[in-house]
C-alpha positions as CSV (number, residue, x, y, z in Angstrom):
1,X,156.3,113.9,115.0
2,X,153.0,112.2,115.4
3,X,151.3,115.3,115.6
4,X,152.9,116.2,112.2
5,X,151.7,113.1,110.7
6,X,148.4,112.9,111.8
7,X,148.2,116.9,110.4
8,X,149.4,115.7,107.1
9,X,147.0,112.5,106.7
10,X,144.3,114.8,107.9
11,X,145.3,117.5,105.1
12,X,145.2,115.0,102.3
13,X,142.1,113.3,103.4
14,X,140.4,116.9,102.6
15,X,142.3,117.7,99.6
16,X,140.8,114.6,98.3
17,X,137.0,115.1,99.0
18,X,137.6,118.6,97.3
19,X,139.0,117.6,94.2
20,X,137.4,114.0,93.5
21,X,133.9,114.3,95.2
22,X,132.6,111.0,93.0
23,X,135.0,109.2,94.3
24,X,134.7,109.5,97.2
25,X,130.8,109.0,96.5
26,X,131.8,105.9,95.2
27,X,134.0,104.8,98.2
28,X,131.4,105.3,100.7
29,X,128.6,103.4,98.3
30,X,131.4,100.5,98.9
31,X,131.2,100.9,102.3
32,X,127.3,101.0,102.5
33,X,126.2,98.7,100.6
34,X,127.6,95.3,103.1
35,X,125.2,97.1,105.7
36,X,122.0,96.7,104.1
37,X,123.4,93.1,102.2
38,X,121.6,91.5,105.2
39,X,118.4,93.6,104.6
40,X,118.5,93.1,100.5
41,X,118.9,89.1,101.2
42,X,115.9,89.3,103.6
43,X,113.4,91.1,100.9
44,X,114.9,88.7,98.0
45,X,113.4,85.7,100.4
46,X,110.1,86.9,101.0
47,X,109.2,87.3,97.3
48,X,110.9,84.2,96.4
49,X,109.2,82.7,99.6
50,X,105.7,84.6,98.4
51,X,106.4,83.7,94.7
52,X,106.3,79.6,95.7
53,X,103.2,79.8,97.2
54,X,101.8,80.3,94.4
55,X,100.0,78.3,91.7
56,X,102.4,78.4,88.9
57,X,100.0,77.2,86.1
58,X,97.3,79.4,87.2
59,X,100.3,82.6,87.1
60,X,101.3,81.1,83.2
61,X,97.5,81.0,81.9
62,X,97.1,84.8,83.1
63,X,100.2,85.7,81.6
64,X,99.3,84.1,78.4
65,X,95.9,86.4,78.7
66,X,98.0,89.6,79.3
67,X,97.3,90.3,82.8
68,X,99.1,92.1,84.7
69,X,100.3,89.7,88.0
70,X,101.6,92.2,90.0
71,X,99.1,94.3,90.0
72,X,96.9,91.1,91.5
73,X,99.8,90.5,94.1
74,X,99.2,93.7,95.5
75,X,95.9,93.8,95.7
76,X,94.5,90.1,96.0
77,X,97.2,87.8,95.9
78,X,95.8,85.2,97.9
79,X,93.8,84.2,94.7
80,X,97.0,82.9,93.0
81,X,97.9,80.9,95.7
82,X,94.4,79.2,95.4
83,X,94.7,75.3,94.6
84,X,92.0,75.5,91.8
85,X,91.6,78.1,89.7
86,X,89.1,78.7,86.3
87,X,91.1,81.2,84.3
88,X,90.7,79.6,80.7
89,X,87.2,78.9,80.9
90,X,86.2,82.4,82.4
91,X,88.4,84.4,79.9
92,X,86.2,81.9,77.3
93,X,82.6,83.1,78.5
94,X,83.7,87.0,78.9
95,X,84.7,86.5,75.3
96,X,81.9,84.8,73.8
97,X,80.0,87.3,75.2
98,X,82.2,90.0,72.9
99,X,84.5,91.1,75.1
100,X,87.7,91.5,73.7
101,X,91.5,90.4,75.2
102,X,92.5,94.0,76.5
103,X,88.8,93.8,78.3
104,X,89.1,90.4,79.7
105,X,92.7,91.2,80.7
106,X,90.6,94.5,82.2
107,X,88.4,92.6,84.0
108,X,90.9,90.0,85.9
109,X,93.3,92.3,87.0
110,X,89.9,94.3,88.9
111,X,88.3,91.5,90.0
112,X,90.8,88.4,89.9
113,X,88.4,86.4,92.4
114,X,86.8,86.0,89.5
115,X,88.7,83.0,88.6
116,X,88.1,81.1,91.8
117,X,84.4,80.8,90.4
118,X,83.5,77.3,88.8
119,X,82.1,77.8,85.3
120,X,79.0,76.5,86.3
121,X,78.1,79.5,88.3
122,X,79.5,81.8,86.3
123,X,77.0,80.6,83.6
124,X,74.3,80.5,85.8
125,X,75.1,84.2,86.8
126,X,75.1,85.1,82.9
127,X,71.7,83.5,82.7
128,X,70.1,85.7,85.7
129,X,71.8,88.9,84.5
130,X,69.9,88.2,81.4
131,X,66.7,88.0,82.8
132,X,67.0,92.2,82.8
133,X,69.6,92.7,80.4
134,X,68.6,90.0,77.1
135,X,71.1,92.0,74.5
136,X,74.5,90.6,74.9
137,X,76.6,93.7,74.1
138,X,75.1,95.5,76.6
139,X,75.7,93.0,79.1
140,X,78.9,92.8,78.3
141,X,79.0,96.4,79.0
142,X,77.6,95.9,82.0
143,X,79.5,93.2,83.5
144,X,82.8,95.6,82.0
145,X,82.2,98.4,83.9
146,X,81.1,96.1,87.5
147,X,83.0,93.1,87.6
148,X,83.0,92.9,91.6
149,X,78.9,93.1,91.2
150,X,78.7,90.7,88.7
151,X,81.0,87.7,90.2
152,X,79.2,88.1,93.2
153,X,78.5,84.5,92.6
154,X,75.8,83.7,95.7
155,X,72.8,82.4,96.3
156,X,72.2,82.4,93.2
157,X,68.6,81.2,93.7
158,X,67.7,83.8,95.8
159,X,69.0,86.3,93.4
160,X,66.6,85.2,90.9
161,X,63.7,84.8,93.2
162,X,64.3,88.6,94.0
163,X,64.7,89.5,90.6
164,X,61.5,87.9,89.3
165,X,59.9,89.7,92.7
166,X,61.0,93.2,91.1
167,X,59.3,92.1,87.6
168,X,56.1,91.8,89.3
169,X,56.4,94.9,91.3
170,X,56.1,96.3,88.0
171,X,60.6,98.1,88.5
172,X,61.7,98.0,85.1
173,X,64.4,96.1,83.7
174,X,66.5,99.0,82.9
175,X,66.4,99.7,87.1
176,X,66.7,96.7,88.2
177,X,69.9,96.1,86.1
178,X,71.3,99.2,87.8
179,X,70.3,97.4,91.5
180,X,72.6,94.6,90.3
181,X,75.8,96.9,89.3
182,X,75.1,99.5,92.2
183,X,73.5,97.7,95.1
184,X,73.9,93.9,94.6
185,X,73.6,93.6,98.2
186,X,70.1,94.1,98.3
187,X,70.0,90.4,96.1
188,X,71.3,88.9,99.1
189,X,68.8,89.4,101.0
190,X,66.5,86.7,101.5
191,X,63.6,87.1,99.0
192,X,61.1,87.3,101.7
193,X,62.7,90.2,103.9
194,X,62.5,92.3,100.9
195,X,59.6,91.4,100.4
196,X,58.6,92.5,104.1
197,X,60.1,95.9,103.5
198,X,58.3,96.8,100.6
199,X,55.0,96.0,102.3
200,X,56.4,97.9,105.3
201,X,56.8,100.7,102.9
202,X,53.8,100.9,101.4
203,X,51.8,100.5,104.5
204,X,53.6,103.3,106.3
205,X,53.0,105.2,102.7
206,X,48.8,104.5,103.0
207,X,49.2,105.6,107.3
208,X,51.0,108.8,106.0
209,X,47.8,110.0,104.2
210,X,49.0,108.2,100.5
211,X,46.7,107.6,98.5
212,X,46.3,104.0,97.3
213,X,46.3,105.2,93.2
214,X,49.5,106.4,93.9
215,X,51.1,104.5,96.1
216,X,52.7,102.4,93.3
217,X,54.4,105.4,91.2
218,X,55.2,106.3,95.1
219,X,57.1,103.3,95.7
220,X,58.8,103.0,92.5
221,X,60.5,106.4,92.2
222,X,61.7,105.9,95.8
223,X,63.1,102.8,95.2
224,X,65.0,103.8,91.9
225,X,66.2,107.0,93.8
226,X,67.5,104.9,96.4
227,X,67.4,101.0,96.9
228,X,69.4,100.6,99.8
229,X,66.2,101.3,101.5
230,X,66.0,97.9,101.2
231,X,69.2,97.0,103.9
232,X,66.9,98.8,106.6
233,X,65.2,97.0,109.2
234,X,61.4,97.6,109.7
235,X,61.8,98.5,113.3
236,X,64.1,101.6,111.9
237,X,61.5,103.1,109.7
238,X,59.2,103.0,112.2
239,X,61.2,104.3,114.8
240,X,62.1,107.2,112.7
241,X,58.2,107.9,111.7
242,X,57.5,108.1,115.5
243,X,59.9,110.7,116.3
244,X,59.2,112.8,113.7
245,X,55.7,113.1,114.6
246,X,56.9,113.6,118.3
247,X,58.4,116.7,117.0
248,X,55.3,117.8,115.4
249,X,55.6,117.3,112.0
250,X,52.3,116.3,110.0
251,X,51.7,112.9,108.2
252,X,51.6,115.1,105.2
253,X,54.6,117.0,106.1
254,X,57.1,113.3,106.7
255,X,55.6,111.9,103.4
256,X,57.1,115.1,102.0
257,X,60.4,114.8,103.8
258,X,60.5,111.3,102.8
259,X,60.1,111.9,99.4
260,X,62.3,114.7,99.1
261,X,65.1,112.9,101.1
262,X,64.8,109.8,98.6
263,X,64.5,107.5,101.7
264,X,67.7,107.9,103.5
265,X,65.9,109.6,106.1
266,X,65.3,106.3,107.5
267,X,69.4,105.8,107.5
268,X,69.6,108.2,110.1
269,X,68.7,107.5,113.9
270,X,65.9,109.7,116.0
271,X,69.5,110.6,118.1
272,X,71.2,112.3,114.7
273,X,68.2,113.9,113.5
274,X,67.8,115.7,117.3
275,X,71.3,116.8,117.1
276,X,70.5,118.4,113.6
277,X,67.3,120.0,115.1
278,X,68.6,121.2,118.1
279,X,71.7,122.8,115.9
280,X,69.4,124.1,113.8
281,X,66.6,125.9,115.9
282,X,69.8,127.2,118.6
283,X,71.7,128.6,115.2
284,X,68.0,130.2,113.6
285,X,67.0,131.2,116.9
286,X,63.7,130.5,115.7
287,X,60.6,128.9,117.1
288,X,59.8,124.8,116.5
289,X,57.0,126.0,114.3
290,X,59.7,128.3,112.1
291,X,62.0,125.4,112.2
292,X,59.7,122.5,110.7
293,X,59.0,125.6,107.9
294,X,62.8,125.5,107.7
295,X,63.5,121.4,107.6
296,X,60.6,121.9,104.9
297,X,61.8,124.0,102.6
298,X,65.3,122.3,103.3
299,X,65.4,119.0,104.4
300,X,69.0,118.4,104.3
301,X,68.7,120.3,108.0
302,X,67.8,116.6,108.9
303,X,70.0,114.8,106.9
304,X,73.6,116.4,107.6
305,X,75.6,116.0,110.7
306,X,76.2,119.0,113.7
307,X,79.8,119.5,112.1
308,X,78.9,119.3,108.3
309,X,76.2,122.2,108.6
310,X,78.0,124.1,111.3
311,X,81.3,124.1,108.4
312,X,78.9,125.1,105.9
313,X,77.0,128.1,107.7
314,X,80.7,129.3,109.0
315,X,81.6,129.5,105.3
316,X,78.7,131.3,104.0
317,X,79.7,134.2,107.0
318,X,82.9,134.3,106.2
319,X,81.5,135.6,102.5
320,X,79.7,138.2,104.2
321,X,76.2,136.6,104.2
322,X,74.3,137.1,107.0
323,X,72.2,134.5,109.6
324,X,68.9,136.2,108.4
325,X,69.8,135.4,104.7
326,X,70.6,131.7,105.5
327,X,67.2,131.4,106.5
328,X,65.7,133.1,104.1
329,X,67.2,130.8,101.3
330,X,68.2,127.8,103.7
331,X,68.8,125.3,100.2
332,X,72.0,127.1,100.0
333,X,72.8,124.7,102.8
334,X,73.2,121.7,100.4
335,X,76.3,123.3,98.5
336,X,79.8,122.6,100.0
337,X,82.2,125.6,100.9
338,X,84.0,125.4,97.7
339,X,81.1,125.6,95.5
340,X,79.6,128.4,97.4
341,X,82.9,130.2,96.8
342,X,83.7,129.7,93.2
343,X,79.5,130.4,92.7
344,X,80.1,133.7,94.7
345,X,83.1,134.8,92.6
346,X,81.7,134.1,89.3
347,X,78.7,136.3,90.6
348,X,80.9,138.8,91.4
349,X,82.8,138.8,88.3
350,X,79.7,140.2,86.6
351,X,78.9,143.1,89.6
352,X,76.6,140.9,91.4
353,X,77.0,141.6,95.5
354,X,75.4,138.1,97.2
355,X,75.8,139.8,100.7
356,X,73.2,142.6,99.0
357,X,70.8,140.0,96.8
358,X,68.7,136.9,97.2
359,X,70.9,133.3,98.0
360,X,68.3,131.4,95.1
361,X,71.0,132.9,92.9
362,X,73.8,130.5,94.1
363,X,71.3,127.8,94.9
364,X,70.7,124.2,92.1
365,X,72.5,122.0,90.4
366,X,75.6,122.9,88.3
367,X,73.6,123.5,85.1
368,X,70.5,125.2,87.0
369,X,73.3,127.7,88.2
370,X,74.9,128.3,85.0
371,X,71.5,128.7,83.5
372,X,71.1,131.3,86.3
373,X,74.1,133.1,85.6
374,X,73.9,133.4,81.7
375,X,70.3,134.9,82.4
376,X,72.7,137.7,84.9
377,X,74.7,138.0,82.1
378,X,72.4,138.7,79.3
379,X,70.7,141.2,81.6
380,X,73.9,143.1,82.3
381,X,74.6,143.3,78.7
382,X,71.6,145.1,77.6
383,X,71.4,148.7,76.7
384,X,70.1,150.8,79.3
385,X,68.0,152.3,76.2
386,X,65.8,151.1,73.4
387,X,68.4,152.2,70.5
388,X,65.5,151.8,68.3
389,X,62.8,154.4,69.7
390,X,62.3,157.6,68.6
391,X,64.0,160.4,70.2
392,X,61.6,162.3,72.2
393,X,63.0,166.1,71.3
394,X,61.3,169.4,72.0
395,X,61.2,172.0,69.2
């Protein structure tokens, strides 16, 4: 009888999920929910718990300027739980400076630290940006675009010192307004170690074989190209000057790779730069004199890793390009995979083989290639005739 029962309940209990699946849904939501109550309560406390940490008046004056305080809370929260705080006043000086309240609003929400700055130095950091940027709209641009540049609010005197130290080099204001968006660690430097380095720099320039009339235009264009040339430490430069003329490069021949490399060949340590060599000649097989010829010609050899040029040489076989043609052409070297590819099918698309032709045809920047390609273009487009000669036809 038991049995029978147990038969029946089991019976209905199935009947039941059949016909009235939602429910039964329902029924086991009931069921669930008590086991996560425990786990609910405990996520309600810690945003209650993290929500009285912080400054309440410093949340309200934020709010009243539209920004968004949960997109600070995830990302720097610990500045609303800062006892003092400056949100008025530096909402007021972004706006005198003509920002408006969706760009202010901007401006906190990326860089809320911003608020934890006294107006004092905030001014003062107006005042020095000005030195190199005197129209206010395009400082406001500016200081729109790199907030986390611009309230880097320190050593304030320092930055100045630096800044003035540029002026004289003869950098131009337009540049040196980019080294305070792009690289403002190189302002935090103590004035007299960048000083150092640009001595350092022109003297290794002169030792090179530079001449001293144009040293200056030398020194400038490198520095514009790259001013975190500036973070490197004398003994590095000189390090990496050595070892290349251990491997038998010429004066002439580094002042060309440092030129052509913008600097950061003095980012990279004499260990690197042998792994690249040694890659490089074993891959070429090809003599130390062929190589420098190759570093030459492409100079990236030196700059990229073992990995990065061993991906990119793998990819240009897989095409159907061979060793020999890699060195003939080694720039092709400083595309990625992907843009070797989509270069190669485009070329293709038109009847051009790469595998059959010269590499100088995938080689440049995006609009040197395009130029390239529209020249391919033209030329396969062209009658095989002139339609407008006479027709040459015996009597």
């Amino acid at each position: 009888m038991v049995g029978i029962c147990q038969w029946i309940t089991g019976m209905f209990w199935m009947l039941l999920m059949r016909s009235q699946p939602h429910r039964l849904h329902s029924f086991r939501k009931m069921i669930v929910i008590p086991k996560y109550r425990s786990l609910f309560a405990s996520l309600t406390y810690t945003t209650d718990t993290q929500s009285n940490r912080e400054n309440k008046r410093t949340v309200e004056k934020l709010c009243k300027f539209s920004v968004d305080i949960k997109k600070i809370r995830r990302l720097k929260g610990w500045v609303l739980s800062e006892d003092e705080t400056y949100v008025e006043e530096i909402a007021n000086i972004l706006q005198k400076l003509g920002l408006n309240e969706y760009s202010v609003a901007h401006i906190l929400e990326r860089c809320p630290e911003a608020i934890v700055y006294s107006p004092t130095a905030v001014d003062t950091q107006r005042e020095l940006w000005q030195l190199v940027c005197k129209n206010e709209k395009d400082l406001a641009k500016l200081i729109e675009q790199f907030p986390e540049s611009f309230f880097t609010v320190k050593d304030q005197e320092n930055q100045k010192l630096n800044i003035q130290f540029f002026q004289e080099l003869g950098v131009k204001n337009v540049i040196i307004s980019r080294f305070l968006t792009t690289a403002p660690n190189i302002f935090l430097n103590p004035f007299e170690r960048n000083k150092q380095m640009i001595e350092i720099l022109q003297e290794s320039y002169l030792n090179l074989g530079g001449s001293e009339a144009n040293m200056k235009v030398w020194l400038l264009k490198l520095l514009s190209q790259n001013p975190f040339i500036l973070l490197n430490s004398s003994a590095a430069i000189k390090e990496t000057l050595e070892f290349l003329q251990e491997q038998g490069f010429t004066n002439f021949e580094i002042l060309e790779l440092v030129s052509k490399l913008k600097g950061f060949l003095f980012q990279l340590c004499p260990g690197k730069i042998q792994n690249s060599i040694s890659f490089s000649k074993n891959t070429f097989k090809c003599t130390d004199h062929d190589l420098r010829q190759l570093v030459l010609k492409c100079p990236a050899l030196l700059y990229y890793s073992v990995p990065v040029l061993d991906e990119r040489i793998q990819g240009l076989l897989k095409e159907g390009i061979s060793i020999a043609q890699i060195r003939e052409a080694p720039m092709v070297l400083e595309l990625t995979p992907q843009i070797v590819q989509y270069r190669i099918r485009k070329l293709n698309s038109l009847g051009y083989r790469i595998m059959e032709g010269h590499l100088a045809n995938l080689n440049g920047t995006k609009k040197e290639f395009e130029a390239n390609y529209g020249k391919i273009q033209a030329k396969k487009g062209r009658p095989i005739f002139n339609p407008v000669a006479p027709l040459n036809i015996e009597k």
